[in-house]
C-alpha positions in Angstrom: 0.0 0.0 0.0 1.8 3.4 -1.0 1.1 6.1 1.7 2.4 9.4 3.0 5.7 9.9 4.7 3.5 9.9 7.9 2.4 6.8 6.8 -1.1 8.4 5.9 -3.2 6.5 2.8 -4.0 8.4 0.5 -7.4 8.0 -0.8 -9.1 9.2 -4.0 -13.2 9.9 -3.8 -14.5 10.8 -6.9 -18.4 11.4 -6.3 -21.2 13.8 -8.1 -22.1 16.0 -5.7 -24.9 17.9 -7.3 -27.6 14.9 -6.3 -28.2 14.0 -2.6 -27.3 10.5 -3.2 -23.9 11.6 -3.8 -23.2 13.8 -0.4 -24.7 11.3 1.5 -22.7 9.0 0.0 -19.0 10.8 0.2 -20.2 11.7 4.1 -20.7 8.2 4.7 -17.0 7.5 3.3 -15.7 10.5 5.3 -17.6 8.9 8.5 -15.9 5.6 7.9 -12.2 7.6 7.6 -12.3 9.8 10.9 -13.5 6.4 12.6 -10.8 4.2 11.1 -8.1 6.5 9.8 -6.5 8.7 10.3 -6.9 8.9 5.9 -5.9 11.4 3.2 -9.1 12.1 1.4 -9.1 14.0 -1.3 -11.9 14.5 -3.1 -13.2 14.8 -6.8 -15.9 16.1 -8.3 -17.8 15.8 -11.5 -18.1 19.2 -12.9 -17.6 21.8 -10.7 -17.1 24.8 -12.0 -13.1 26.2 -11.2 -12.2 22.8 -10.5 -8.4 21.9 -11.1 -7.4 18.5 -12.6 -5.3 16.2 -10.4 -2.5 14.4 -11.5 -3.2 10.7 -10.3 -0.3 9.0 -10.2 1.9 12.0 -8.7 -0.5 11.8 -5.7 1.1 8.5 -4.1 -2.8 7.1 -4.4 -3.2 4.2 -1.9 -6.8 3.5 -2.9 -9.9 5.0 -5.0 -13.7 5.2 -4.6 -15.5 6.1 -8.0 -19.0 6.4 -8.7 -19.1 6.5 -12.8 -15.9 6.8 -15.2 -15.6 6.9 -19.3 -13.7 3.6 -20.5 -10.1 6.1 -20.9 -11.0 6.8 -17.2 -11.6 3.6 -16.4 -8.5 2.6 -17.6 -6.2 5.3 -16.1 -7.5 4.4 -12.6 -7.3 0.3 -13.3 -3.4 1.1 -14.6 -2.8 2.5 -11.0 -2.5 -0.8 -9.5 -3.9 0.2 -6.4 -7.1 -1.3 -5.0 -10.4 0.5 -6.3 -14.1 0.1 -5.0 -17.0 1.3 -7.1 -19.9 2.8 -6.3 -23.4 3.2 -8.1 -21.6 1.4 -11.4 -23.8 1.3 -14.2 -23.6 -2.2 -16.1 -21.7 -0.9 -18.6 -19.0 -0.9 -16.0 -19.4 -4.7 -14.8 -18.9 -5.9 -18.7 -16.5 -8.4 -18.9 -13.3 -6.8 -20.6 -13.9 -3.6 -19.3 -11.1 -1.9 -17.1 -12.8 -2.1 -14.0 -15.2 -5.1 -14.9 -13.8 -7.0 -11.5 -13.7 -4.4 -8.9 -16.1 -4.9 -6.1 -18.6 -2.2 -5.7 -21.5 -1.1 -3.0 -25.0 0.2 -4.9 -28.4 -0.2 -4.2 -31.0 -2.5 -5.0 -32.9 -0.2 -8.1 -35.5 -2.9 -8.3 -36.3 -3.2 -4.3 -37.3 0.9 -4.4 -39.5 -0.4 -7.2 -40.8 -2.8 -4.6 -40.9 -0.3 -1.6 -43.3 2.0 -3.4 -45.4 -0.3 -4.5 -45.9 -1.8 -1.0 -46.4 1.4 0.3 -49.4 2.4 -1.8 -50.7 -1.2 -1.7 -50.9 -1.0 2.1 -52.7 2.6 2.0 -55.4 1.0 -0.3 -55.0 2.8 -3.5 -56.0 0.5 -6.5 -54.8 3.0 -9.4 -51.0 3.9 -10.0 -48.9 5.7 -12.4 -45.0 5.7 -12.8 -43.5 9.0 -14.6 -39.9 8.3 -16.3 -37.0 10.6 -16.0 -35.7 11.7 -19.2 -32.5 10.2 -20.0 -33.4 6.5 -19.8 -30.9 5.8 -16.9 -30.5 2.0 -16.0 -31.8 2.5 -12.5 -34.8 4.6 -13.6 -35.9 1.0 -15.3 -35.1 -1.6 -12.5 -37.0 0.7 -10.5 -40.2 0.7 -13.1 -39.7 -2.9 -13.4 -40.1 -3.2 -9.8 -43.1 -0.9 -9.5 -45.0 -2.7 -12.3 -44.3 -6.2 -11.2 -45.0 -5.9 -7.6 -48.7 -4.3 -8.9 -48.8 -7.3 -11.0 -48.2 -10.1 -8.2 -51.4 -7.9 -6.6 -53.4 -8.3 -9.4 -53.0 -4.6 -10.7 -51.8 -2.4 -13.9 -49.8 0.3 -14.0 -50.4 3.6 -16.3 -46.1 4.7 -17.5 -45.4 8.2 -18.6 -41.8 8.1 -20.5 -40.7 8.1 -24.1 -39.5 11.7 -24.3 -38.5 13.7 -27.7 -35.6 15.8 -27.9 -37.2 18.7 -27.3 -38.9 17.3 -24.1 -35.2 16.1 -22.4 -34.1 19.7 -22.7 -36.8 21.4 -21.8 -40.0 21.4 -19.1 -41.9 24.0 -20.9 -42.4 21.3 -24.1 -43.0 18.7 -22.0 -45.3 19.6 -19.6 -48.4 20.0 -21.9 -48.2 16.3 -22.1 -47.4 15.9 -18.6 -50.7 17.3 -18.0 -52.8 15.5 -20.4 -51.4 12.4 -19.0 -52.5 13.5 -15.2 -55.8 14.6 -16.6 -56.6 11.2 -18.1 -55.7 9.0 -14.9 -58.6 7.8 -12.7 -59.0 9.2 -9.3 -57.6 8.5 -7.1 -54.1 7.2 -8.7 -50.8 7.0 -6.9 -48.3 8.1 -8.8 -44.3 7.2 -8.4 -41.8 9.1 -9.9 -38.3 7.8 -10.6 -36.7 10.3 -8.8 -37.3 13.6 -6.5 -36.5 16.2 -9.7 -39.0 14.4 -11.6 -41.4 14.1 -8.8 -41.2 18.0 -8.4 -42.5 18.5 -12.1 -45.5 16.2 -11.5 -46.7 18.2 -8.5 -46.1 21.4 -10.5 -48.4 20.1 -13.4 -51.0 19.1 -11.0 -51.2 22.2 -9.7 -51.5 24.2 -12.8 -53.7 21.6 -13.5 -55.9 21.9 -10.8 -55.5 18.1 -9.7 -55.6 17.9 -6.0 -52.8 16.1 -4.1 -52.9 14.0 -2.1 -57.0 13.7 -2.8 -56.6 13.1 -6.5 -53.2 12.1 -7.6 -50.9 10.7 -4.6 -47.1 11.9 -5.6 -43.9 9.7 -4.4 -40.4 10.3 -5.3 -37.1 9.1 -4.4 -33.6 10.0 -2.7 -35.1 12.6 0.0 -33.3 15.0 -0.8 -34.8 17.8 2.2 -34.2 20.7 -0.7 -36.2 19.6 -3.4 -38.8 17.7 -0.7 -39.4 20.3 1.9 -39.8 23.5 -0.1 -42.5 21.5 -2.8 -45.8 22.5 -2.3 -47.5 20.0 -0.8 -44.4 18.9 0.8 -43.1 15.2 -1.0 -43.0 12.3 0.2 -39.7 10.4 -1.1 -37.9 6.8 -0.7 -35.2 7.2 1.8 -31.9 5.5 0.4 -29.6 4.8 2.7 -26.7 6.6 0.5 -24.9 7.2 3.8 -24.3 3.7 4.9 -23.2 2.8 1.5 -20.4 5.1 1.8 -19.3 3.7 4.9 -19.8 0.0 3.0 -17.7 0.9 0.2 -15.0 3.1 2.7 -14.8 -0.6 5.0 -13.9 -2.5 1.9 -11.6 0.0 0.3 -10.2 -0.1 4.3 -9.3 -4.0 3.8 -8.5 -4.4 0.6 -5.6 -1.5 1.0 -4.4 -3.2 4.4 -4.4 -7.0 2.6 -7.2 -8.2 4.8 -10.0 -10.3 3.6 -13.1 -9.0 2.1 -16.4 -11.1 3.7 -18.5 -9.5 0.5 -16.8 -7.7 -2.4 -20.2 -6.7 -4.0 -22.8 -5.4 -1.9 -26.2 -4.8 -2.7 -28.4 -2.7 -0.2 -31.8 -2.2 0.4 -33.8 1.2 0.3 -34.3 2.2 3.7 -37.9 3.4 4.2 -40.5 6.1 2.7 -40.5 9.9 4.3 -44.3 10.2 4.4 -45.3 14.0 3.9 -48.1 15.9 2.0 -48.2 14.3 -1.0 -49.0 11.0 -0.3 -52.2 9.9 2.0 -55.1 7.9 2.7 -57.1 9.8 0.0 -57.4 6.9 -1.8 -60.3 5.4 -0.3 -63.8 5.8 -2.2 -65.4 4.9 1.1 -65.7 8.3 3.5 -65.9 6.1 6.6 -62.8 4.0 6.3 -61.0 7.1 4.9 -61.7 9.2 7.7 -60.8 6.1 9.9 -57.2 6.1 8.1 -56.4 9.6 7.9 -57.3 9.7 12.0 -54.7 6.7 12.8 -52.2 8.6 10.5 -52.1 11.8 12.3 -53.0 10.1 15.8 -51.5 7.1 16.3 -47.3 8.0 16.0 -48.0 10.7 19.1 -50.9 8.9 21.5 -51.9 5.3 22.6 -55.4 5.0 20.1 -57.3 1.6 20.3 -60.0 0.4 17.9 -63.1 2.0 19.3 -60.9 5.2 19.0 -61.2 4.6 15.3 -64.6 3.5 14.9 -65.8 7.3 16.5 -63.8 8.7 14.5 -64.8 7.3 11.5 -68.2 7.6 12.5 -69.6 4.0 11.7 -70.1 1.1 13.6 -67.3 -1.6 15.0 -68.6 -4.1 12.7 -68.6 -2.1 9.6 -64.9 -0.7 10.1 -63.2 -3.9 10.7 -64.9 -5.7 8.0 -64.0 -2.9 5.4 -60.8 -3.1 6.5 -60.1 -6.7 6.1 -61.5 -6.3 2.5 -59.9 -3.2 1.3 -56.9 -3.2 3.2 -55.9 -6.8 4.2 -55.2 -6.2 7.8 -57.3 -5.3 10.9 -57.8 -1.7 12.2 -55.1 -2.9 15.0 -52.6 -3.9 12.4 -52.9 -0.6 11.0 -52.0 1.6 13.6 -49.4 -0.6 14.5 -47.8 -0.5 11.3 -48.1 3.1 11.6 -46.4 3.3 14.5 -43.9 1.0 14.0 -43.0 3.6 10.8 -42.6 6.6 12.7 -40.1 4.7 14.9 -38.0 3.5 12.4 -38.2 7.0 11.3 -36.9 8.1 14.5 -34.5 5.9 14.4 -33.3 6.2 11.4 -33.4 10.3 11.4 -32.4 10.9 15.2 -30.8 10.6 17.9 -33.3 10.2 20.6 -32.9 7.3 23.4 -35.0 4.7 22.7 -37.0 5.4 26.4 -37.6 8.7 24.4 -39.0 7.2 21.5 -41.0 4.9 23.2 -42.7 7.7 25.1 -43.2 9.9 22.0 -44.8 7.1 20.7 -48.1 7.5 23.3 -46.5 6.3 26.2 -45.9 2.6 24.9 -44.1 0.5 27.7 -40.3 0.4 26.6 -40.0 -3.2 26.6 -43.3 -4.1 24.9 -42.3 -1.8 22.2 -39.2 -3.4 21.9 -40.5 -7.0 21.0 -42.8 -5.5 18.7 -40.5 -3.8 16.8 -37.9 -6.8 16.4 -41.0 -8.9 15.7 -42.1 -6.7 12.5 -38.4 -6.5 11.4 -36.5 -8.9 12.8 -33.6 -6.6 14.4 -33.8 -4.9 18.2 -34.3 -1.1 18.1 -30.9 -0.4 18.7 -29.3 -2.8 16.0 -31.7 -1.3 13.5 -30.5 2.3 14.1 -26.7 0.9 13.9 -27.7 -0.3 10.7 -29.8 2.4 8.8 -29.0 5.8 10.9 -28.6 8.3 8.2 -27.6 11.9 9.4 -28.8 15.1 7.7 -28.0 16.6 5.1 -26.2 19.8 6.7 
């Protein structure tokens, strides 16, 4: 391993950090340094403006972290001979006889956010859904269509798609939004819509509104990569796929770690899961036709992550009878009013655990009081890890 004269690595991190996926990611890398450094980092960007080109192979380079590289690229870092992790490759990467075709690499499984969004509407009874494209017909905008549409399928339902853009469309929004809007117009209502990525996801709430299609009531909007920015200031706030960019910086910092030091690698390519859906504004429990159990889902959403509710909490405020509740919500939901607000629970805490850094006592009593312990064995029930191995796991920090 070439390093400093302090005996230092020095570490090359080439990351886009335009996108959120990206910071998280090279903060993640960073986090996994300080811990288990002391490192060299320096970092490179893709097209920053002012940015100075760095000689490679003057720097004394002990390893490198790349996101995406051109085949000459590719080639330059592979002739390095120093150990490389990718991350986010695209498959024109993993080719066989490309330069880098055998380095391990840490990305996320594009399908399985397919798969997440599709669960989530499923489970809040919606029974219409959409997907809008991005524009450039990126790999990972497809696996996550294809696993959109074929989790729908396995439920027994379709899936309206919104891509195929002309040239004119890809460079601008004002060209392609009178389609956009057509296509919203023409969707049944309620339909839940997911959108490849937060960008995109923007647009469709911006066409629903000059559209006048309300949202959540009408068109349900989900995005992905959270990025607070783009989330926070949209109007109704969005709701986005949380992607755990953070701990796969750390992933592909720990195997960069061993493979400059000459230890073993338990798992050179690592494929990690979407964490969880940030529910805001644009997303609800609209979707139901019938007022009753509608107005019994939108109370358990607002009520049930801040006080202990019970079923006959429900059934008043839904204002029909016992009977008629959980009988509507074993056929339009699959689950009993209990499971509900459990689930619903159990999602604000992995929230919380995922987004802060409250005890888990805290937690538990933010959560209506719930006894510590009880809550405990419920949540490593429903996802088979204790509280505090989950938050080991997935805790993401904020965006500064």
């Amino acid at each position: 391993m070439q390093q400093t004269d302090k005996g230092m690595p020095t570490v090359i991190i080439a990351a886009n950090l335009n996108l959120k996926g990206g910071r998280s990611g090279c903060r993640g890398f960073l986090d996994y340094a300080r811990s288990h450094g002391p490192w060299r980092c320096l970092l490179l960007t893709e097209g920053r403006a002012g940015e100075q080109l760095l000689t490679l192979k003057r720097l004394g380079v002990s390893g490198i972290s790349v996101q995406n590289l051109s085949r000459r690229d590719a080639a330059l870092v592979a002739s390095m001979k120093v150990p490389v992790v990718l991350r986010e490759p695209p498959p024109e990467m993993l080719v066989p006889g490309q330069p880098l075709a055998d380095a391990p690499y840490v990305k996320v499984d594009s399908y399985g956010v397919g798969v997440l969004a599709a669960n989530y509407y499923l489970a809040r009874g919606y029974r219409s859904f959409a997907y809008v494209g991005e524009t450039l017909g990126m790999y990972w905008a497809a696996d996550r269509r294809r696993g959109f549409e074929d989790t729908l399928g396995k439920a027994g339902f379709g899936c309206a798609v919104y891509d195929k853009f002309s040239k004119r469309e890809r460079r601008s929004w004002d060209a392609e939004r009178p389609r956009m809007i057509r296509f919203l117009q023409k969707l049944p209502k309620p339909t839940a819509i997911f959108a490849a990525m937060d960008g995109r996801a923007r647009l469709v709430l911006d066409a629903c509104a000059e559209a006048g299609i309300g949202v959540p009531e009408e068109i349900a909007v989900l995005g992905v990569d959270d990025d607070p920015i783009l989330c926070e200031s949209s109007v109704p706030t969005l709701s986005s796929i949380r992607m755990g960019s953070f701990r796969r910086g750390q992933a592909a910092a720990e195997i960069l770690d061993s493979l400059m030091h000459g230890r073993s690698v338990r798992q050179t390519n690592v494929v990690m899961e979407p964490l969880s859906v940030v529910t805001r504004e644009s997303t609800g429990y609209d979707a139901m036709r019938d007022p009753v159990i509608a107005r019994a889902l939108r109370f358990i959403h607002s009520e049930a992550v801040r006080w202990r509710i019970g079923v006959e909490d429900v059934v008043q405020a839904a204002g029909g009878s016992r009977r008629y509740v959980e009988l509507h919500f074993r056929k339009q939901l699959n689950a009993s009013v209990r499971d509900v607000i459990l689930r619903t629970k159990l999602e604000h805490v992995r929230a919380l655990l995922e987004e802060s850094n409250l005890s888990i006592g805290e937690i538990a009593r933010q959560c209506g009081n719930m006894n510590e312990s009880h809550l405990a064995v419920l949540f490593k029930k429903a996802t088979g890890l204790s509280m505090r191995d989950y938050r080991k796991r997935n805790r993401e920090p904020p965006d500064d």
